[in-house]
Structure formats: C-alpha cells, structure tokens
N, C-alpha and C positions, 0 to 999 in steps of 0.2 A: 193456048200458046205457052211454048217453057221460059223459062228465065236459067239463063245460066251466069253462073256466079261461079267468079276464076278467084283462087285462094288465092292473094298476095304473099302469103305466107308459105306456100309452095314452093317457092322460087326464090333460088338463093343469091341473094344480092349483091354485087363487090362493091365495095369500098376502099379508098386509096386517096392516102393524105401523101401529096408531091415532099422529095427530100428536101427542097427549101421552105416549103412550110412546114415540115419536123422540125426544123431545128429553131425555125421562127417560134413555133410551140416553147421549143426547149428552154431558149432564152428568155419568153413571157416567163414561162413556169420556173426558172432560177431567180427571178423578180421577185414575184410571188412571193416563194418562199423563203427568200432575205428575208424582204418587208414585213413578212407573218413574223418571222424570228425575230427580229427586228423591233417588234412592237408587242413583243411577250405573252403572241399567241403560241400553241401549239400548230406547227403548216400543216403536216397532214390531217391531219383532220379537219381541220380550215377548209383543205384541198377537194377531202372529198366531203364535205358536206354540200359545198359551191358547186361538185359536180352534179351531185343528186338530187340536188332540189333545185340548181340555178337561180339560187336568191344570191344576187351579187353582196349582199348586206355580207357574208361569211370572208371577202375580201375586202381590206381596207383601201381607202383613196391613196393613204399617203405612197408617194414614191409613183404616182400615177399606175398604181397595181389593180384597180379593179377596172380601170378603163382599158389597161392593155386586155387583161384578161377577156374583156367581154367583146372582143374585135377576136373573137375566135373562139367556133362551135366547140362546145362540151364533147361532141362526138368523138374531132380530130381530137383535142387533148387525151381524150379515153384512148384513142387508136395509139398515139404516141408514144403515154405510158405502159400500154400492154404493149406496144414493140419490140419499146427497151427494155423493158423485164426479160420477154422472152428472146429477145438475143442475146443477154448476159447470163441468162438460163444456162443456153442452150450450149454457147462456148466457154461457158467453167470447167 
C-alpha cells in the first residue's frame, strides 16, 4: 500500500495583517523604540534581535514595552515592516 505525502511547502500560502492591527503594530513599535532610545539602547537592533530569536529579554519592561510587544506575533510585526518599507519604496 502507498503512502502519499503532500508537500506543505508546495503551496503558497496568504497571509494578511487587517489595517487596524498595522497600525496597532505601528504604535507598539513607536513604544518600543522611544523606550529603547530612551534607556540608551540602540532600537533596531534591539528590534531585530527580539524578532529572531523571540527572547523578550532584547525589550525592556520599562514604559510597559515588552508586554505590549509580546500581545502581537513576530510574524505581523515582520509583515508590517516589510510593508512599509516597500510602499515607501515603491512611491519615492
């Protein structure tokens, strides 16, 4: 008897973060990076460290910034920033 094995990776998947949770991101993520500035880290790097490994340790408490932060997947935030990159891209 066969076994048949469907590639998940075949099939290309959509994904879509709603305009009011972008902007909800946006406002987490203007937080953030006060707070990082704020407390004489460098943000982004802060920013993406926290995205790639997901150790909230890379965001600090103060200003309740790693608690917003972590009420919303790394994913959306990924999707949000490559949005807005590539519509400020796109319309320069």
């Amino acid at each position: 008897m066969g076994v048949l094995i469907l590639n998940q990776f075949d099939e290309t998947m959509k994904f879509n973060v709603e305009d009011t949770q972008a902007h909800d991101v946006k406002e987490i993520l203007a937080n953030v990076y006060n707070t990082l500035e704020e407390r004489g880290y460098n943000p982004i790097n802060q920013i993406v460290g926290y995205l790639q490994s997901g150790d909230p340790a890379y965001i600090p408490r103060h200003n309740e910034a790693r608690n917003h932060i972590r009420h919303v997947d790394r994913d959306e935030i990924m999707e949000v920033l490559v949005r807005t990159y590539i519509e400020r891209e796109i319309n320069d």
